[in-house]
N, C-alpha and C positions, 0 to 999 in steps of 0.2 A: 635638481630632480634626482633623485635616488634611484637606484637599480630595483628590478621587481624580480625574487629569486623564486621559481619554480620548483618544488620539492616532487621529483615522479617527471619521468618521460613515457609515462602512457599515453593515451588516447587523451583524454581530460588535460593533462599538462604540454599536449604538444597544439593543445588549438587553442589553451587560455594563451600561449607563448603565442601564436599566429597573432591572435587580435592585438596583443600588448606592442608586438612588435611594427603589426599597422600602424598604431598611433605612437609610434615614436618614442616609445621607453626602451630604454638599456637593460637588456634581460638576461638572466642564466636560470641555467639547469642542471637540475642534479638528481644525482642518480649513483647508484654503488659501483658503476662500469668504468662511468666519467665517458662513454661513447655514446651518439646518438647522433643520429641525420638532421640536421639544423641549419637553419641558413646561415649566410655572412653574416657575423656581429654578432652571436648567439652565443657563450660560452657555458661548455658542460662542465662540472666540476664531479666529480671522482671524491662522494661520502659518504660514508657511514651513520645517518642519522639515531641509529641510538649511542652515539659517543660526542658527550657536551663537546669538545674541545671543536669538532667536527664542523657540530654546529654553530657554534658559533662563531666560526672562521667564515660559514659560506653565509650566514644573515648579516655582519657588521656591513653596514650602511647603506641596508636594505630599505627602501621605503612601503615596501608591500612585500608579503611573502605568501606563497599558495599551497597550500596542501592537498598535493595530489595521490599521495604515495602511501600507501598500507602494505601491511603484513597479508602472505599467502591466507589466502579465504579462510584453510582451516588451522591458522597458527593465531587467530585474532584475539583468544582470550588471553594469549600466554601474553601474548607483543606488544597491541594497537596501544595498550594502557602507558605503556613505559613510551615508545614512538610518541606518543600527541605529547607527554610530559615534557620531553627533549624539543620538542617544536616549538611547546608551546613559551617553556624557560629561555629560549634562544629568542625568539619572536618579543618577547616581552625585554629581554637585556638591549636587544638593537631599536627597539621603540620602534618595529615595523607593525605594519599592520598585519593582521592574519586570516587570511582568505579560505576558508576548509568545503572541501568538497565530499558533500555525505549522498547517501542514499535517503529512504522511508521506512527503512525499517522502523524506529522509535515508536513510531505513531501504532504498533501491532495492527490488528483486526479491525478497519474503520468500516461503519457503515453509512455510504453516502461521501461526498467531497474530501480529499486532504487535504488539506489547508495547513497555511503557517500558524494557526491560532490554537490548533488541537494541544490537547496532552499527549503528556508520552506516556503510552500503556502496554506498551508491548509487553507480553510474556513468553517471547522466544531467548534462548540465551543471546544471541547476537544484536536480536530489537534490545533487550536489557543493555547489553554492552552497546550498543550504540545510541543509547538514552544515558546512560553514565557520563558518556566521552563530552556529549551535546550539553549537560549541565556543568560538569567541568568548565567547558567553554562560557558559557552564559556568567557564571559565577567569576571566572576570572574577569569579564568585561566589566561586569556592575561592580567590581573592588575596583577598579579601574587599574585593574596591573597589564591589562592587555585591551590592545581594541581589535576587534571582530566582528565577522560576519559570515554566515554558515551558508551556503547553498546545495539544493538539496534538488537530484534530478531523480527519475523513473527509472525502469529499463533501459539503458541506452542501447542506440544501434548507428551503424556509421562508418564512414571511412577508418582504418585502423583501431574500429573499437573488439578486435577479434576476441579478446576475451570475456565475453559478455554473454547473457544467457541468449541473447540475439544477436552473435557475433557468429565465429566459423562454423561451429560445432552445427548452426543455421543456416547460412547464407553460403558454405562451400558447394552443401551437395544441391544446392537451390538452383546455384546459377547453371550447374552440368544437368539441367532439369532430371534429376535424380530425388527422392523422397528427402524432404527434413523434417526431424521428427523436433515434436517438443514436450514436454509435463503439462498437467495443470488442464485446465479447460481450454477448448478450440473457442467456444462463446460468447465468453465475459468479453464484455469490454473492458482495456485495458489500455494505459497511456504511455505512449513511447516517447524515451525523449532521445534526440538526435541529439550524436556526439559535439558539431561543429554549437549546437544553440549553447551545450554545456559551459564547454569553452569562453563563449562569448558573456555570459552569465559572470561565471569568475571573475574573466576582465573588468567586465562593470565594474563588480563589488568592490574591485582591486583597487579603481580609482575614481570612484565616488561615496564621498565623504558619509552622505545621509543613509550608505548601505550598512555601516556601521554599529555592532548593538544587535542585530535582526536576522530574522530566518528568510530566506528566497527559495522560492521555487524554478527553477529553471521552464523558461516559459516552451509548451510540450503544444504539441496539435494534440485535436478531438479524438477522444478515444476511441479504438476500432476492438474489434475480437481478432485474436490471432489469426484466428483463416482470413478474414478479412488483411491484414496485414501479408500473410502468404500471400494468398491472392493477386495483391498487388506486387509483392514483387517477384512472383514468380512472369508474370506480365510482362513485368517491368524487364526479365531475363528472357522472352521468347517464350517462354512454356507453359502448358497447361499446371494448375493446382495439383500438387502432390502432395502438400505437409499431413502429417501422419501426429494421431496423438499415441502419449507414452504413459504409463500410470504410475500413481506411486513406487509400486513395486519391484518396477523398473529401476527406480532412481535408485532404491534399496538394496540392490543386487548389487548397481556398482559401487554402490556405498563399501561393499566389500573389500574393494581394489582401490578406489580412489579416493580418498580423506576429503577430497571437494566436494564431490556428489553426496558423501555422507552428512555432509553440513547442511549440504540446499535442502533437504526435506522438510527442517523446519518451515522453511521461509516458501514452502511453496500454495500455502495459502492466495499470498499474491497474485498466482496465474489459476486461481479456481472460481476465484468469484469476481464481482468487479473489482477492477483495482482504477480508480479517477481521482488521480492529482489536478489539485487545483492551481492554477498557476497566473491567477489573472494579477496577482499582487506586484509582479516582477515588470508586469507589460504595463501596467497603468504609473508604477511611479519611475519605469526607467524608457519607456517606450519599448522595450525586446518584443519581436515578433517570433513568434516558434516557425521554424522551415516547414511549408508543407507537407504530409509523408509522401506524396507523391515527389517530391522533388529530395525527401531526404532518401528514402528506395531507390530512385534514379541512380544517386550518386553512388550509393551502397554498394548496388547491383554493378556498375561501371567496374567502381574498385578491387571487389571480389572476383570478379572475371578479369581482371591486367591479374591479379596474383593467382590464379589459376593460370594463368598464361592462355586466356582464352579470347577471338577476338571480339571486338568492341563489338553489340551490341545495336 
């Protein structure tokens, strides 16, 4: 049995590494620091993934590889293209398999279900560049130079998922029942997916054969509308609903100062109208169950109050 090498120690790569390391695979991680908090048996490795030699030092006798790891939000056009290249020529020399963790952007403007079977129609620069990257991939599998499998989650939220549009910037002033603001519509229903299901998604893909070839959805609970989501976990923190909405405008302003926020504009269609990912494909042919949100809030909420230094709940 091969090693299963982990590309990214964020949120996504530190929970496909929990599941792999449940079931008993020899696992590393990597990361350009080579530090990260890891149990016994866990080795980080210290790389450079846009430099071949790099790569291919930390995949040689990899049985699965995951891709967790991207360029700063707004360096994506310059980088993400050279980065998957490098992963992907590495992944294909060591004849691992390659596990990639996307978002929804591709699919642009959908009205009604997202599903694995859509087109990719996006006309945002990032949905374009993230339809690019996704038929790269698909094209290498059918030449048979690489085997693959794409998994593709919602909004994440979750224990250590702080960078996220439903990470601190949400959930710090929540838990000190202080106001958190968000973009986009309080209304629409919109589909959250929990960091730990993400995780465990990968895993699957990592080590079943028949995921091979195909797009996944990361299996998500029933859509709520943001307040609704607030709601519960302001609840879930002891306090009344505070979340507050923020308009375009807002984002535009700090677009000013911060090259992240200038990016999100495009992409905030997503939280104006519905956004419902479909996710039944994932559950029917691997059995995955999505965590309830009430029990994924719980934990959320738990987590952000120990790092507020606040007591437990």
């Amino acid at each position: 049995m091969g090693k299963h090498v982990i590309l990214g120690t964020g949120p996504i790569g530190r929970y496909t590494m929990e599941e792999l390391v449940a079931n008993g695979h020899e696992v590393m991680m990597v990361n350009r620091s080579g530090q990260a908090q890891v149990p016994d048996g866990v080795k980080v490795e210290r790389t450079d993934l846009y430099t071949e030699s790099d790569v291919d030092r930390v995949m040689r006798g990899a049985e699965a590889v995951y891709q967790c790891a991207q360029p700063a939000y707004h360096q994506w056009t310059e980088r993400f293209p050279l980065l998957q290249e490098r992963i992907v020529e590495g992944a294909a020399k060591a004849g691992a398999k390659l596990i990639v963790a996307d978002n929804l952007y591709m699919y642009g403007e959908v009205q009604g279900q997202i599903h694995e079977g859509l087109p990719y129609s996006a006309t945002t620069k990032k949905g374009r560049l993230r339809a690019m990257l996704s038929d790269r991939l698909h094209e290498a599998h059918r030449a048979g130079r690489l085997r693959t499998a794409i998994v593709r989650g919602s909004d994440y939220y979750g224990p250590h998922a702080a960078g996220s549009a439903f990470g601190t910037l949400f959930f710090r002033p929540l838990v000190q029942g202080k106001p958190a603001r968000m973009f986009g519509s309080l209304d629409q229903p919109h589909t959250f997916t929990f960091i730990r299901d993400f995780g465990r998604a990968m895993a699957t893909a990592g080590q079943r054969e028949e995921a091979l070839g195909e797009v996944w959805h990361v299996p998500s609970a029933e859509p709520v509308s943001v307040r609704r989501f607030a709601e519960m976990a302001y609840a879930a923190a002891g306090y009344p609903n505070r979340v507050r909405f923020m308009n375009r405008l807002t984002l535009r302003l700090g677009g000013l100062f911060l090259p992240e926020a200038r990016e999100a504009v495009e992409m905030l269609y997503q939280l104006e109208k519905p956004f419902l990912v479909d996710s039944r494909k994932c559950t029917v042919r691997f059995g995955l169950q999505p965590t309830p949100l009430e029990e994924g809030i719980r934990q959320t909420v738990e987590w952000y109050r120990k790092e507020a230094g606040l007591p437990r709940g």
